[in-house]
Phi, psi and omega in degrees: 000141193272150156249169214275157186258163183269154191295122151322077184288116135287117162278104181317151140273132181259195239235125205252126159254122229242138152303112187290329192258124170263164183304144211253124146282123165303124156314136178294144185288140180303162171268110171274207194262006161267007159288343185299171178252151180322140157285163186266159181279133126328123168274169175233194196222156188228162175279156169310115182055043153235149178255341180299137179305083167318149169319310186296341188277337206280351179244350144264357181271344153312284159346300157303291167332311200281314196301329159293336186280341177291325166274078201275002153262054181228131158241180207204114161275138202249098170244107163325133210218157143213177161272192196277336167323170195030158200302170180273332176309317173329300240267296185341308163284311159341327193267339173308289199306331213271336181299291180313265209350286164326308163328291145345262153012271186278329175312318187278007156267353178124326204278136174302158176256339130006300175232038159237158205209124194243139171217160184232109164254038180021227182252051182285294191254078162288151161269340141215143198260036163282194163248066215226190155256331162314270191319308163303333199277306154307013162239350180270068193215164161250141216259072185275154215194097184272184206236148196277000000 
């Protein structure tokens, strides 16, 4: 059995009109100063297998602190890091403790503790992967990371 061919439709075109004028764009609207962009948090570093806040850490987690208070409906997750030395369950917790700390930190500066969030990826996520100590050193850190 043939099949029947199907009825043609035609759609007329219709007739394009051009602007005599061109169309005025709107200007981008200026940037006001609520509009600026978050400043970014500082991380900070830890010593080998330690959690305690170094001397070096304390003026950026000041830092950090002043940049949540201004901004009091922004919260901030706290991710703990190591290097790669040790098992990884070790380093999660290691990486648990160096996150509280930080925590601990800005909460006694003032930031509620409400809106920090602590997670730990041990030696999951490096920030580099050579083998050096400089590059272990840069993985032994916490990540603040604010939350949209």
């Amino acid at each position: 059995m043939k099949a029947e061919p199907l009825p043609t439709v035609t759609t007329p075109i219709e007739e394009v009109r051009t602007a005599e004028q061109p169309v005025p764009v709107p200007p981008e609207p200026a940037a006001s100063a609520s509009a600026q962009p978050t400043p970014e948090l500082s991380d900070i570093f830890f010593d080998f297998d330690q959690y305690a806040i170094r001397s070096d850490a304390r003026p950026r987690l000041k830092s950090n602190a002043a940049i949540l208070k201004a901004q009091p409906f922004q919260n901030v997750v706290i991710e703990g890091h190591c290097d790669e030395r040790g098992t990884s369950a070790y380093n999660l917790v290691l990486g648990e403790r160096r996150a509280q700390a930080a925590s601990r930190h800005l909460q006694a500066l003032g930031v509620q503790a409400s809106r920090i969030q602590t997670a730990s990826y041990g030696k999951e996520r490096p920030f580099c992967m050579e083998r050096t100590e400089a590059c272990w050193q840069s993985n032994r850190r916490a990540h603040f990371r604010l939350l949209p």
